[in-house]
C-alpha positions, 0 to 999 in steps of 0.5 A: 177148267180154268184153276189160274188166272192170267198174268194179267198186268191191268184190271179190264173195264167191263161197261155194264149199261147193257145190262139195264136195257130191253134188247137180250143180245145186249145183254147176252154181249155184256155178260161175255165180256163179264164172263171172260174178265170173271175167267182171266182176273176175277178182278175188274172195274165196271163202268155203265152202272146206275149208282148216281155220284151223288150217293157215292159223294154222300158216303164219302163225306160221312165217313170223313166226318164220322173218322174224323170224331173223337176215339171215345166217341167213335167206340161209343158204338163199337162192334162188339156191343152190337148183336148183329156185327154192325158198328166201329171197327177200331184199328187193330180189331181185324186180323187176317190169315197170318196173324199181323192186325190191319192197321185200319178203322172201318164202321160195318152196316147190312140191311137194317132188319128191325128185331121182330124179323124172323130171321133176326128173331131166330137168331140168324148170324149177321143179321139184325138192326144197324148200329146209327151214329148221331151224326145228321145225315148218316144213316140217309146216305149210308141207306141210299148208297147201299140201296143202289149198290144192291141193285148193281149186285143184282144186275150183275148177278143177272150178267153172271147168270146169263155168262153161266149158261143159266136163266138170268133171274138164276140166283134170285131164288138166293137173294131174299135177305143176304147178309151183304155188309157194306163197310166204311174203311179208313186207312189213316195218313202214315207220313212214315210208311213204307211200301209194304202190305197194309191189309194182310192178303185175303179173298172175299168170303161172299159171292162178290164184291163192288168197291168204292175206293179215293185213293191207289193201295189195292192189290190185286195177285194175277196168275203168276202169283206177283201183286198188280195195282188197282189204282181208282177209276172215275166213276167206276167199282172195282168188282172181284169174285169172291169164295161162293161163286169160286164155288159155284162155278167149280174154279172156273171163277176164282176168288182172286186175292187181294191186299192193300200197301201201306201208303202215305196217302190218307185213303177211304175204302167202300166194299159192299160184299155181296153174299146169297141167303145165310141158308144158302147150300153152295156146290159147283153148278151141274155144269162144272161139277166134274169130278174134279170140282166135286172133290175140291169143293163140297156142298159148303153152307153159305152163311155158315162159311162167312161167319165162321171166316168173320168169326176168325177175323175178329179179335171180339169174336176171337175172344168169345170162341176161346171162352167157350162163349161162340163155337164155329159152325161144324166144317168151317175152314181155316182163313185164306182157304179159297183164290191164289192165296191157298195156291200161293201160301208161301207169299209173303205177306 
């Protein structure tokens, strides 16, 4: 069982387009290379996709034009108004292990369920309306790109399913309605930074994760515990393994954790966390679980773990759980429990 990863001093691009296509041995091609990338980094640009650059040039200059408003304005729609965790992210607002505030902005959408759903009206975390600005055009471009991106994280899934040894159409039976988060980030021109971590070391909380980003910053730690660069690619997401399919596979994909350096550079930043059903129960697969794995990663409840890990993020939330007014989910874990991060606890941050 691979626990490690390698020391890596580059991210691998992995070409999906074989994915798409009818011919099995294609695919079954790609999701090797798939595999091996998910083994050795956990982290790797992926070309070959269907999301069109136009939807991706729609985002961007929405977010440009949303960050670029009045503070008063931007926090009419601030995230702690909202009853499904959707809105204005102020800098500051987020706290990773560690305890230093990212210096940041970000507006956090999902799929845009209306109230009557009935897992928004059973009160399901995360889930619910979207927060929209009023700023024509936003909520069209923010929907359309994370349609599209949607579909890839289902692509991949199939690509991952296959790797696994597993029915392509696996994990489906765990994507009815996933609280997937597609997050609009800001990290503001700073003519005086020095080059040190911006956003505190961390790993994703879902299954996995598709970026967007415009500008060099994000880090990714290789199996030797040193910071490697992930500058943009054109035209391609960077995708890294998150906490649930670490679990799933029982290590053999780990959550590979990543921070952003502070540079001068203004730099915008689109992750869609791809996340299985809140009900989701997640535990290594037949196939990995050996005794090993079943000691490292019992059964943990998918939604359970990313609420709680949202709820300790947050200075919002931080402050409801301290009045008494939120309580986590029974056996949540303490941030920075999965990936290298766990393994590297002493790296400074």
């Amino acid at each position: 069982m691979n626990l490690t990863h390698t020391g890596f001093d580059r991210l691998p691009v992995v070409d999906v387009s074989g994915l798409y296509g009818d011919d099995f041995e294609a695919r079954l091609a790609t999701a090797r290379t798939l595999d091996r990338a998910a083994r050795d980094t956990g982290f790797f640009y992926v070309t070959g996709h269907q999301v069109t650059r136009e939807q991706q040039t729609a985002l961007v200059d929405q977010a440009k034009r949303f960050f670029a408003a009045p503070n008063d304005w931007k926090m009419r729609y601030y995230i702690g108004n909202s009853r499904a965790h959707r809105g204005y992210v102020p800098e500051g607002e987020e706290v990773f292990a560690g305890g230093k505030r990212d210096r940041k902005e970000a507006f956090d959408t999902g799929a845009d369920l209306p109230l009557d759903d009935p897992l928004v009206a059973a009160g399901t975390p995360l889930l619910g309306p979207n927060v929209w600005p009023d700023q024509p055009g936003f909520d069209h471009a923010v929907t359309g790109y994370y349609r599209a991106t949607m579909a890839l994280g289902r692509v991949l899934f199939r690509g991952f399913s296959l790797a696994l040894g597993l029915p392509e159409t696996h994990f489906e039976q765990y994507l009815n309605t996933p609280p997937s988060q597609l997050r609009l980030i800001h990290y503001p021109h700073d003519a005086t930074a020095a080059d040190a971590p911006g956003i505190g070391a961390h790993t994703d909380y879902e299954c996995f994760t598709i970026l967007m980003p415009t500008a060099p910053g994000l880090e990714v730690m290789n199996g030797n515990g040193e910071w490697i660069d992930a500058p943009p690619v054109d035209n391609a997401f960077v995708v890294n393994i998150g906490d649930m399919l670490e679990v799933w596979t029982g290590g053999t994909y780990v959550a590979t954790s990543h921070r952003v350096r502070k540079v001068s550079e203004e730099r915008y930043s689109f992750p869609l966390f791809f996340a299985c059903d809140y009900s989701t129960v997640v535990a290594p697969l037949p196939e990995f679980a050996t005794p090993e794995a079943r000691e490292k990663y019992p059964p943990v409840a998918a939604g359970d773990h990313l609420f709680a890990q949202t709820a300790q993020s947050f200075m919002y939330l931080k402050q409801r759980i301290a009045r008494g007014d939120l309580v986590l989910p029974d056996g949540s874990k303490a941030l920075a429990s999965f990936g290298q991060q766990a393994r590297y606890a002493a790296v400074e941050e």
